[in-house]
ROTOR-65292 format. One record per residue (C-alpha): x, y, z. Coordinates in Angstrom, 3 decimals, m for minus. Layout:
+----------+----------+----------+
!        x !        y !        z !
+----------+----------+----------+
!        X !        Y !        Z !
...
+----------+----------+----------+
END
This chain:
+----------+----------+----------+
!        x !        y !        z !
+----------+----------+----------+
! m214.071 !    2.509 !   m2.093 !
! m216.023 !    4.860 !   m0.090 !
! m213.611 !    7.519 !    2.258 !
! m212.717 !    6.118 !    5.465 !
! m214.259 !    7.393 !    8.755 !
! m212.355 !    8.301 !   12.230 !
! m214.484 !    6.796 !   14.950 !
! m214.586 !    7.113 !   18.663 !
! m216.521 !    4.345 !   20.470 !
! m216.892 !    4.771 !   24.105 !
! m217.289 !    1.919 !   26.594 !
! m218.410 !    1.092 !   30.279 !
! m216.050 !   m2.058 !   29.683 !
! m213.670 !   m3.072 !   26.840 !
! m211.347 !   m6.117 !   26.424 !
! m210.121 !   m7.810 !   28.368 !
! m212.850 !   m7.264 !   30.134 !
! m215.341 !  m10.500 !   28.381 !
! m219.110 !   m9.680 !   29.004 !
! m221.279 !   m9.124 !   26.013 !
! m220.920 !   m5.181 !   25.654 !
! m217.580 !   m5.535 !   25.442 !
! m217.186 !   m8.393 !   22.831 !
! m219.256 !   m6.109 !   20.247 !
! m217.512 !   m3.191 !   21.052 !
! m214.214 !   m4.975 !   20.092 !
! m215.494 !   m7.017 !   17.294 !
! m216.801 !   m4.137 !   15.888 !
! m213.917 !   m2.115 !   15.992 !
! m211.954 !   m5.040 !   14.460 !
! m214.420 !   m5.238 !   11.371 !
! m214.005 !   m1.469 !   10.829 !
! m210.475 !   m1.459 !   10.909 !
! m210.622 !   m3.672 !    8.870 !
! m213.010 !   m1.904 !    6.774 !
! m210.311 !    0.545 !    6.364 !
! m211.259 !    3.166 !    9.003 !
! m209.687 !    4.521 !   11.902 !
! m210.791 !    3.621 !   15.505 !
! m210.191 !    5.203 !   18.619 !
! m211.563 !    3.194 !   22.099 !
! m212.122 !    5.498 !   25.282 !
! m212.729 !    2.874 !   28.010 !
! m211.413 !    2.590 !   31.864 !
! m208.480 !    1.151 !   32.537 !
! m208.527 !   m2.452 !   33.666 !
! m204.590 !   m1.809 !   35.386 !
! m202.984 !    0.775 !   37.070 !
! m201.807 !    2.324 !   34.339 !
! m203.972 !    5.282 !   32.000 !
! m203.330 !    6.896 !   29.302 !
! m202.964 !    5.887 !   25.420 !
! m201.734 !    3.451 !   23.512 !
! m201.623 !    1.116 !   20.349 !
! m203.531 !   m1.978 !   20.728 !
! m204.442 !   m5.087 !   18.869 !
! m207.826 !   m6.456 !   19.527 !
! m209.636 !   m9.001 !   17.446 !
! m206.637 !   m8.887 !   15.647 !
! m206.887 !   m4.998 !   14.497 !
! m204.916 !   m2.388 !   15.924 !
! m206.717 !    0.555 !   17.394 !
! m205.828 !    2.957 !   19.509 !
! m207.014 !    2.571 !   23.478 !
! m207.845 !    5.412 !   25.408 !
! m207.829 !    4.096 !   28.985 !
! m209.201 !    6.373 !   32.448 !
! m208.011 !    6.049 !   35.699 !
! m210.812 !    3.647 !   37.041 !
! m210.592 !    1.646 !   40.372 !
! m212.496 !   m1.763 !   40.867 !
! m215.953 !   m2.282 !   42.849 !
! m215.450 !   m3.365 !   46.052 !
! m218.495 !   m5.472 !   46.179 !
! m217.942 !   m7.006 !   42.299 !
! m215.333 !   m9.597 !   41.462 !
! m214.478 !   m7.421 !   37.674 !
! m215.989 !   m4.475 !   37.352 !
! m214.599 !   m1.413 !   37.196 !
! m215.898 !    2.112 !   38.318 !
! m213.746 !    5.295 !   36.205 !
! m212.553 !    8.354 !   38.500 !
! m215.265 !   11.112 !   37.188 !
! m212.567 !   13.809 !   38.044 !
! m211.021 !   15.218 !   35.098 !
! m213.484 !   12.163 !   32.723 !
! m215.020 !   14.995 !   30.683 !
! m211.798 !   17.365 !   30.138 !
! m209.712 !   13.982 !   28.911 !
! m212.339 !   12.960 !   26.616 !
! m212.754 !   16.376 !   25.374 !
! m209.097 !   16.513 !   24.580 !
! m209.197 !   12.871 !   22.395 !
! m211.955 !   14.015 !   21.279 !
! m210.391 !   17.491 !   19.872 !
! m207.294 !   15.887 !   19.161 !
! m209.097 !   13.142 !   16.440 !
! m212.061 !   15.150 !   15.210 !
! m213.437 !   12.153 !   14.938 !
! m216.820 !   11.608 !   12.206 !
! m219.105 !   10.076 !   15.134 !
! m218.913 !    9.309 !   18.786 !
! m220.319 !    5.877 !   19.610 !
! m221.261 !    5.308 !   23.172 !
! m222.096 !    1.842 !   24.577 !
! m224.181 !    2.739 !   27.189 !
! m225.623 !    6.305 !   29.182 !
! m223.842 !    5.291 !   32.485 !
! m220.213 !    6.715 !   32.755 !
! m218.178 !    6.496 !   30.326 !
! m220.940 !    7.313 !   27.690 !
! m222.296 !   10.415 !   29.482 !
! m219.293 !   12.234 !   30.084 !
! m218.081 !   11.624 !   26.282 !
! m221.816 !   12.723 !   25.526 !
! m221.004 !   15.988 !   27.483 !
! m217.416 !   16.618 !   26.509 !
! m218.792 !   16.088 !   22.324 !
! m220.864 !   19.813 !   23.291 !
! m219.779 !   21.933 !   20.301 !
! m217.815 !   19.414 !   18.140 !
! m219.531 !   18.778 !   14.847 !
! m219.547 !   15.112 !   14.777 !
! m222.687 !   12.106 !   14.639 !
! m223.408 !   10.839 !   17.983 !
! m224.466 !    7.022 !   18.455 !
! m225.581 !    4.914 !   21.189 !
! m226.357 !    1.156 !   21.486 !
! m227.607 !    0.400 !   24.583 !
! m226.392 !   m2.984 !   26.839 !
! m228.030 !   m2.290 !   29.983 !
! m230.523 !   m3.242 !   31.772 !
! m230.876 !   m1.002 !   35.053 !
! m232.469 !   m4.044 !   36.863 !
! m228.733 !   m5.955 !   36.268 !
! m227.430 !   m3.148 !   38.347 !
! m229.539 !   m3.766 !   41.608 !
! m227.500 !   m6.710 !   42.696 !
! m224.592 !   m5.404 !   43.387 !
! m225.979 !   m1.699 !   44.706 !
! m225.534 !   m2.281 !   48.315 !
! m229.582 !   m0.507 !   48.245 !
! m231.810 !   m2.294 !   50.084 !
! m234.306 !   m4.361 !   48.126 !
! m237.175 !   m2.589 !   48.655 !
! m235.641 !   m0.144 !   47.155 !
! m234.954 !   m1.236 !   43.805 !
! m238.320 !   m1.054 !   42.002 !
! m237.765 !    2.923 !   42.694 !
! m234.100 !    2.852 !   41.834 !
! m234.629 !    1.298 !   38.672 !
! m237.635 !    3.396 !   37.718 !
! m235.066 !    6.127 !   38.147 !
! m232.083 !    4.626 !   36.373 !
! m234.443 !    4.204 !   33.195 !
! m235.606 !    7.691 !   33.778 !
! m232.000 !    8.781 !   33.506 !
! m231.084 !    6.296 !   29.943 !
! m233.752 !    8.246 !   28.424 !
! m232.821 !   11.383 !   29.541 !
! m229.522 !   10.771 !   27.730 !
! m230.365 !    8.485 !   25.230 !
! m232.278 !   11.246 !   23.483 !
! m229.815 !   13.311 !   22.621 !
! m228.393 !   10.479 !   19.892 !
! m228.907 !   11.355 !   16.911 !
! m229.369 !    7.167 !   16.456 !
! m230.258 !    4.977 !   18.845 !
! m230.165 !    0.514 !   18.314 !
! m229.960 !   m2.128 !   20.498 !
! m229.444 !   m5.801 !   19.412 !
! m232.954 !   m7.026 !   19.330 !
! m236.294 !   m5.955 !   18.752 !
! m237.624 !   m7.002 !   22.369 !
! m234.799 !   m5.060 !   23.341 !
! m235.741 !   m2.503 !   21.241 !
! m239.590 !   m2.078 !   22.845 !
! m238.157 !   m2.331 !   26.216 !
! m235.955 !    0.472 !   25.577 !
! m238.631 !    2.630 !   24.085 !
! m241.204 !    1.754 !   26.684 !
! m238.901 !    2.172 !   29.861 !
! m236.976 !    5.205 !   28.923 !
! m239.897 !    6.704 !   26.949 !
! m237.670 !    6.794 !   23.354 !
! m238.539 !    6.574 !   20.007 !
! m236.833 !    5.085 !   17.260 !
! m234.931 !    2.867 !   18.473 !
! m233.221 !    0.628 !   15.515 !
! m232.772 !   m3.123 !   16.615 !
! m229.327 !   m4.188 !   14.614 !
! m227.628 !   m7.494 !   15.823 !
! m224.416 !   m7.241 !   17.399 !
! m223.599 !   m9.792 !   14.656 !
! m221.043 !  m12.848 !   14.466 !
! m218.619 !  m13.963 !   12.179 !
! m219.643 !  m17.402 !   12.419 !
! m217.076 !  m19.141 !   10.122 !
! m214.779 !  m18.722 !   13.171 !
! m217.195 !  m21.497 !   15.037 !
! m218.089 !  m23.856 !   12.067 !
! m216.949 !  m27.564 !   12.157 !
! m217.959 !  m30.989 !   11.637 !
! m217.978 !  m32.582 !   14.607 !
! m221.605 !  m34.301 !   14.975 !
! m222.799 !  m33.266 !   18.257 !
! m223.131 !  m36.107 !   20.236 !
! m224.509 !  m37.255 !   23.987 !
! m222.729 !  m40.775 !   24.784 !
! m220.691 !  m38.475 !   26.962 !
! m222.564 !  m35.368 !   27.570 !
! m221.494 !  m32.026 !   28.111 !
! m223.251 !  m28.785 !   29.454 !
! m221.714 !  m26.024 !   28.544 !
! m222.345 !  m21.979 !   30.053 !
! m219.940 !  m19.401 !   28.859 !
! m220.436 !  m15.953 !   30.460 !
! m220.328 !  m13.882 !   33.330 !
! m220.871 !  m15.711 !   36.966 !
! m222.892 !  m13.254 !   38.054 !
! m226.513 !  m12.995 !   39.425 !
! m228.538 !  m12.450 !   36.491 !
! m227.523 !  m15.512 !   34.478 !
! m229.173 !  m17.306 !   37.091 !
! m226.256 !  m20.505 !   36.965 !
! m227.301 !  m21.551 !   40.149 !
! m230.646 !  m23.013 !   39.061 !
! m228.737 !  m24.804 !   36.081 !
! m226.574 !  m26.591 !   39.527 !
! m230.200 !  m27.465 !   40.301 !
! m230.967 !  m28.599 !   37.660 !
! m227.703 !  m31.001 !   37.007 !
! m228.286 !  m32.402 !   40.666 !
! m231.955 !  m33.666 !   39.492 !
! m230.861 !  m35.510 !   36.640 !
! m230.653 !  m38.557 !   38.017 !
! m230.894 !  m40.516 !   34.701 !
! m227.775 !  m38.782 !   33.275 !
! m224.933 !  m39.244 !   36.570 !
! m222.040 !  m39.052 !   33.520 !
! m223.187 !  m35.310 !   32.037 !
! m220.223 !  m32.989 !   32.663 !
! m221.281 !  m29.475 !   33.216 !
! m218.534 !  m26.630 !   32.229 !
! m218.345 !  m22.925 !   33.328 !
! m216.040 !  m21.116 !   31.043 !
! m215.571 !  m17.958 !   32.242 !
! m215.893 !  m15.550 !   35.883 !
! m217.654 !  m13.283 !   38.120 !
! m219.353 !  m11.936 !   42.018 !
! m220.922 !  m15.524 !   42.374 !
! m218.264 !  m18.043 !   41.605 !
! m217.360 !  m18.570 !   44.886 !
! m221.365 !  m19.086 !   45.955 !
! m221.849 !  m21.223 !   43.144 !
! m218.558 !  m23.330 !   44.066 !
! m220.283 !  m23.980 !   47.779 !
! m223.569 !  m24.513 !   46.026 !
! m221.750 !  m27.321 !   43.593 !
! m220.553 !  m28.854 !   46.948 !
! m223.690 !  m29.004 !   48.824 !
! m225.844 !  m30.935 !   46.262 !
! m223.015 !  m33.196 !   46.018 !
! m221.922 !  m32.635 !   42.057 !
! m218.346 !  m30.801 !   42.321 !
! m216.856 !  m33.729 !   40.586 !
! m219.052 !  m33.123 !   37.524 !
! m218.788 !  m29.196 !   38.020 !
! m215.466 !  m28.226 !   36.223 !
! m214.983 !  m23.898 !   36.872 !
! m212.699 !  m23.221 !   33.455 !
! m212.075 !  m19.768 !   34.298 !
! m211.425 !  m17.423 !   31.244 !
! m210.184 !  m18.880 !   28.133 !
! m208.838 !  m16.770 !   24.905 !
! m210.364 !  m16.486 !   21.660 !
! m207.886 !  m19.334 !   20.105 !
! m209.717 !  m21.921 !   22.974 !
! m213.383 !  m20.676 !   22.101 !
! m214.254 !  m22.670 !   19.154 !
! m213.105 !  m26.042 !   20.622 !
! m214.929 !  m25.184 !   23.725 !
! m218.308 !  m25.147 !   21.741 !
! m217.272 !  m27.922 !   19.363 !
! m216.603 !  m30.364 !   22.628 !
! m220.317 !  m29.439 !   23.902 !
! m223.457 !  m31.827 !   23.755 !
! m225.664 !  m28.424 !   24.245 !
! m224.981 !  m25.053 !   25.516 !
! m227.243 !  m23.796 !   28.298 !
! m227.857 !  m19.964 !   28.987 !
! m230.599 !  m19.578 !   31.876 !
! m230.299 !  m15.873 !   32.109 !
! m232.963 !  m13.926 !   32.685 !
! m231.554 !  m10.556 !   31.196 !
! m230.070 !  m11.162 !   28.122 !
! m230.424 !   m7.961 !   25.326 !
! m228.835 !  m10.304 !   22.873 !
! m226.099 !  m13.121 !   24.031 !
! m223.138 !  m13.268 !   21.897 !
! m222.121 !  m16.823 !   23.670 !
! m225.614 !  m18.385 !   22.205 !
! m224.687 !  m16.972 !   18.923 !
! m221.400 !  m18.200 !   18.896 !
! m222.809 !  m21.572 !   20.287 !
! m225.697 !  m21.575 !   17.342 !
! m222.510 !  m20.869 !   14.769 !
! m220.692 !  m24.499 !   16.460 !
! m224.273 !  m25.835 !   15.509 !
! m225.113 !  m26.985 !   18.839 !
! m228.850 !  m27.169 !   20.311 !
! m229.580 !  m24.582 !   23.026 !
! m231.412 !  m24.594 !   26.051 !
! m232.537 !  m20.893 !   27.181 !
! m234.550 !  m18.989 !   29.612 !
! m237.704 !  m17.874 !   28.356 !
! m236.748 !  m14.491 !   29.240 !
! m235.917 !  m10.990 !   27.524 !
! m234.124 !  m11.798 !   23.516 !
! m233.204 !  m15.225 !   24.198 !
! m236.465 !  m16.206 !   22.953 !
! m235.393 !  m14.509 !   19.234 !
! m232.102 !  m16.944 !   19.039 !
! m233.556 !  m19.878 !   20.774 !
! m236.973 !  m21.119 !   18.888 !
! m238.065 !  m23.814 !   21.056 !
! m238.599 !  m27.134 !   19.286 !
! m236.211 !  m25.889 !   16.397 !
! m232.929 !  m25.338 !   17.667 !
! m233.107 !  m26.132 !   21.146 !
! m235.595 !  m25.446 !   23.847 !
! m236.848 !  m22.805 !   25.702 !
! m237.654 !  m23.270 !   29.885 !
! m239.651 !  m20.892 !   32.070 !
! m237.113 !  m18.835 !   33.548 !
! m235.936 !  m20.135 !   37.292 !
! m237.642 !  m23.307 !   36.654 !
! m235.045 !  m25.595 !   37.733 !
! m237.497 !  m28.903 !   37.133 !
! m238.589 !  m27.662 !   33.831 !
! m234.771 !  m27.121 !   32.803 !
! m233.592 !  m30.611 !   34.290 !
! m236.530 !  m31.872 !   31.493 !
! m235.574 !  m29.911 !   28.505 !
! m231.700 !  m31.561 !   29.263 !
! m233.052 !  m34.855 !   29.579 !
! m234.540 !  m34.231 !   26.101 !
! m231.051 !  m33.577 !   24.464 !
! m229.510 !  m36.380 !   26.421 !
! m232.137 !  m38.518 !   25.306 !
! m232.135 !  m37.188 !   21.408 !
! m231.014 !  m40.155 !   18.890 !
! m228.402 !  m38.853 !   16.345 !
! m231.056 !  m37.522 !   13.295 !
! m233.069 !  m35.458 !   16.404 !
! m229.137 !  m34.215 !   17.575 !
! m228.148 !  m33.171 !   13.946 !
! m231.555 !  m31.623 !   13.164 !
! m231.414 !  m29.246 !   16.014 !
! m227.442 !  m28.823 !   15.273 !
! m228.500 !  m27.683 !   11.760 !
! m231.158 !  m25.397 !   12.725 !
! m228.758 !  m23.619 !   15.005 !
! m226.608 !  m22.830 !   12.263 !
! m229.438 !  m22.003 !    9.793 !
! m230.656 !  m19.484 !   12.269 !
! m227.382 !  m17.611 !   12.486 !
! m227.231 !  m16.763 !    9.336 !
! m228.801 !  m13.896 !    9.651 !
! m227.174 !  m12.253 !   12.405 !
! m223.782 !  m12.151 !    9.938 !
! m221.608 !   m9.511 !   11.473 !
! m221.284 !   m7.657 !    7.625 !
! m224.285 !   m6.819 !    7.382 !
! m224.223 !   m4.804 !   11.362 !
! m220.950 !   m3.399 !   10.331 !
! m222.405 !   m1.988 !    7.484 !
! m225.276 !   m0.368 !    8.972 !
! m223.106 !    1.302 !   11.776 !
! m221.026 !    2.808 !    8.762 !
! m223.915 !    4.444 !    7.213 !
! m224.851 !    5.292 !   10.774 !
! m222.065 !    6.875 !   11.232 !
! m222.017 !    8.788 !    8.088 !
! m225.435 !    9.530 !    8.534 !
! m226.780 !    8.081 !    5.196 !
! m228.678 !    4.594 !    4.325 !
! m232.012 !    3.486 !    4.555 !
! m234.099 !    4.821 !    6.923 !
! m234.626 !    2.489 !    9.427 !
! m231.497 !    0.334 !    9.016 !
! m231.809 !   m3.381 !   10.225 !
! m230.172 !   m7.192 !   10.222 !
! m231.589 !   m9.870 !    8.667 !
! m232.668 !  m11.329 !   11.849 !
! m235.915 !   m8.591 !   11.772 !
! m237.172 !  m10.384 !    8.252 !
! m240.958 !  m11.669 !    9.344 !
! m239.768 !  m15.033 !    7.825 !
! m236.907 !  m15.402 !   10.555 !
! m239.230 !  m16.329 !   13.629 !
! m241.196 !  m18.461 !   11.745 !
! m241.069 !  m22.235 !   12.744 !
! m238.749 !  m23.900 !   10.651 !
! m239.168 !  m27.964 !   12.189 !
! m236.672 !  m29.708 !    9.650 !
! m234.750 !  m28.150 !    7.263 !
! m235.285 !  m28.905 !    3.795 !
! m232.593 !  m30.772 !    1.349 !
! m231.697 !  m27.213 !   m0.337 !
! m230.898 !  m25.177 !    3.007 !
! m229.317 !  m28.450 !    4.294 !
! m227.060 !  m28.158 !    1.403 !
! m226.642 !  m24.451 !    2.091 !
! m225.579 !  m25.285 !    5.792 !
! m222.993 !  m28.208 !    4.806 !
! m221.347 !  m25.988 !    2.045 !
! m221.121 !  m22.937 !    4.512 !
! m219.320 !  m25.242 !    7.391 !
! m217.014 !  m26.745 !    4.413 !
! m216.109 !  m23.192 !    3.293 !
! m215.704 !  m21.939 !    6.836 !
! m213.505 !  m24.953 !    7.575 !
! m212.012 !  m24.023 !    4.585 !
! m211.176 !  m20.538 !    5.490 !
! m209.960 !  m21.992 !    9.013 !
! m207.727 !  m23.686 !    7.391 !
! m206.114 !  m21.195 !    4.991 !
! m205.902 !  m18.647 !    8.265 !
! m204.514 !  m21.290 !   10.668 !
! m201.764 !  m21.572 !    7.388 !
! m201.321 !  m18.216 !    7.264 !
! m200.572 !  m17.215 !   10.541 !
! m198.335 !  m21.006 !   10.720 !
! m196.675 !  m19.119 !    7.808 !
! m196.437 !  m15.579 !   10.020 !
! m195.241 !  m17.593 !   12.777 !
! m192.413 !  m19.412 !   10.988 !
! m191.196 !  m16.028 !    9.392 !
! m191.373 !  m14.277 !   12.746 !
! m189.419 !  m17.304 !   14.640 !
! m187.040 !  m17.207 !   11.078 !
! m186.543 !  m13.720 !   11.689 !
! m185.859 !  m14.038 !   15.813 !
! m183.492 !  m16.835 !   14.960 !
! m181.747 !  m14.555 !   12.025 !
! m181.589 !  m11.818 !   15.283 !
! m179.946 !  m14.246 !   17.662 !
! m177.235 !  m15.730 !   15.767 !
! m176.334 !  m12.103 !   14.398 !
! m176.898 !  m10.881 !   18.194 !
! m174.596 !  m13.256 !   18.969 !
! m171.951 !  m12.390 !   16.293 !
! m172.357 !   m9.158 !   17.927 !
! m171.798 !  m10.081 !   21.581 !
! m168.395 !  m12.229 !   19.958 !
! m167.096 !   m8.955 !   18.239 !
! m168.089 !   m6.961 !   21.644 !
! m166.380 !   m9.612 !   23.645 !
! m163.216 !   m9.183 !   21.227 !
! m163.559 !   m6.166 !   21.121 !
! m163.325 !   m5.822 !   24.942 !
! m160.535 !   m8.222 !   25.007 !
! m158.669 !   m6.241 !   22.950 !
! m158.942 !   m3.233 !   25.255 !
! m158.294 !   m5.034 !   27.945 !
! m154.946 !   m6.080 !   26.631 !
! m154.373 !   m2.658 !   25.795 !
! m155.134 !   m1.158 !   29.222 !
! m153.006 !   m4.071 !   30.757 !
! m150.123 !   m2.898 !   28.472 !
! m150.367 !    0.889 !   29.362 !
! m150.718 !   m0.126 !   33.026 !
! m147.324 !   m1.812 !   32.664 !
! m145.795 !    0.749 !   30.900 !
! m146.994 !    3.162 !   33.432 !
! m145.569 !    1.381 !   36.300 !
! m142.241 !    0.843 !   34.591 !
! m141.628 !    4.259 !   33.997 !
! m142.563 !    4.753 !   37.734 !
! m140.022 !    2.880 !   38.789 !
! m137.710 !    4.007 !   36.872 !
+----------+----------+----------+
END
């Protein structure tokens, strides 16, 4: 076993907070815990309380780091961190740990201020880049003739800092070129964020004799949910498809009113968040998983959707187009094209069972090679500064974008013995933490009944003295009176 590595990862947003950026910071910090190394989070605090602690996330524990942050105003969950004092508390984790690399999520806050409190530390510096400036404009408060300029400037500024890394990925190759084209960098590695997707294999046929859309995300501008409600109010051939939002954001409450005005609330259901225990079934009880986003780097929810092998329907736009190969797994739309969308559902609602299980397949053929090992393993040589020389996920291979149509009877195989093992490691962990829990509720029961051996010797105990004090009381009044 190679030495283990003391890592510092540094995030615009963390868990809880659920948004794509955060999910791979925290997934990735599991898997190299797991991995045997040491992880340290610096993130803002989603409370009112800073400062650090012991955490468990994706069922590692790490330690958290969290700034004094306050939240935006004009934004349902984000949060902005106080840049007094940012640098000199970073500086001290940072001196504190000594930590083999620094690995900053993005060049906005969080990432530049670690960037500028690492000056002098020997240690690798790292930076995978979420954002796209454009994301940003919505919730500015700038005017909108502004923006072109604004962004211009904010990708001015990523590349400023983004060239100090000594490595630089993003999740995708299109992200990749965009990066290097709008911030004027070179080099730029595209590594998936990766999935484990034995978490989201089962065997549940996906079926449409009672449909269901599904979007899991943020409910914010970009993901462009209110042209999916368009869609869903035109489908007049389909009145029984339920359509499920699973998660939050700035536009709920528009998209709420919008629900009510083309007259489908009551096929609309808002889920809210859910936890990671509630994710798999949420995919599993889907008929097809929708993302009509327009700015997507990656999508982690289309990944983990493609691991429940269910057909996607995605926006033409940005990297969706490298997870969703139209025809294959799903289909692709032109992005706000709310008629064209409406048609590529009416396709899946339409699908008999061998066109449902095809696509259902593909998905999980396709996911394959975004396999969450493999992008853990490249960030540890990153990290360490050795491996090949221009590290990359399976996902790159020239062979992955090709059309694929069906599958044949060897990787169908392939795909039904990887969802029986993943069922079968589902299975064995579902046991095993059965097993933790019975121990643990064992163990509180052991606590009670000897807590409440205690209490009856305390309560003794105390009856005993009270006897005694009642007997010294009398004493002391007898010899009073006499």
């Amino acid at each position: 076993m190679t030495d283990p590595i003391r890592v510092v990862i540094a995030c615009d947003t963390f868990a809880p907070d659920i948004n794509g950026a955060a999910r791979f910071a925290e997934r990735l910090a599991g898997g190299l815990v797991r991995n045997g190394h040491e992880v340290h989070i610096i993130t803002p605090s989603n409370e009112e309380w800073f400062g650090s602690r012991v955490e468990v996330h994706d069922g590692a524990s790490m330690t958290v780091h969290k700034l004094k942050s306050h939240r935006l105003r004009n934004h349902k969950t984000l949060r902005w961190p106080t840049p007094f004092g940012m640098r000199n508390t970073i500086r001290k984790v940072l001196l504190e740990q000594r930590p083999d690399a620094l690995h900053i999520q993005s060049h906005l806050m969080v990432g530049r201020f670690a960037l500028s409190a690492a000056r002098g530390i020997k240690l690798r510096k790292i930076a995978t880049n979420h954002v796209m400036p454009e994301n940003l404009m919505r919730y500015s408060l700038l005017p909108k003739w502004f923006h072109p300029l604004a962004t211009k400037v904010l990708w001015t500024d990523a590349g400023r800092i983004l060239r100090k890394m000594d490595a630089l990925t993003t999740p995708t190759r299109r992200a990749a070129d965009l990066l290097e084209s709008a911030a004027n960098v070179k080099g730029v590695l595209a590594i998936s964020c990766g999935i484990d997707a034995s978490k989201f294999a089962n065997h549940t046929p996906t079926q449409n004799d009672k449909p269901v859309a599904l979007f899991l995300g943020r409910l914010d501008d970009e993901k462009r949910i209110n042209i999916l409600l368009e869609a869903m109010s035109k489908l007049t051939k389909f009145p029984n498809l339920e359509l499920r939002l699973v998660g939050d954001g700035g536009e709920r409450e528009r998209l709420t009113q919008q629900a009510n005005v083309l007259g489908i609330a009551d096929r609309v259901k808002f889920l809210g968040h859910i936890n990671d225990e509630q994710l798999p079934k949420a995919y599993e009880d889907c008929t097809v998983f929708v993302m009509p986003s327009i700015a997507e780097l990656q999508s982690i929810a289309t990944m983990e959707a493609m691991a429940s092998g269910r057909p996607v329907i995605a926006a033409d736009a940005m990297a969706l187009p490298h997870l969703v190969h139209d025809g294959d797994n799903g289909y692709l739309f032109p992005p706000d094209d709310s008629d064209a969308l409406k048609e590529r559902l009416e396709r899946i609602l339409s699908a008999d069972t061998m066109e449902l299980a095809r696509l259902s397949e593909n998905s999980m053929h396709l996911i394959q090679s975004h396999d969450i090992a493999k992008t853990i393993k490249i960030f540890e040589d990153l990290y360490r500064g050795v491996g090949e020389e221009a590290p990359t996920t399976l996902d790159n291979d020239p062979g992955y974008m090709l059309p694929i149509g069906k599958l044949s009877n060897s990787l169908r195989r392939r795909v039904n013995d990887f969802r029986l093992e993943a069922l079968s490691l589902r299975k064995r962990a579902e046991e095993a933490s059965e097993t933790a829990r019975d121990r643990f509720s064992d163990a509180a029961e052991e606590a009670r009944e000897r807590l409440m051996e205690v209490r009856g010797e305390v309560r003794e105990q105390l009856s005993e003295f009270r006897t005694e004090v009642t007997e010294a009381a009398k004493k002391l009044r007898r010899k009073r009176e006499d």
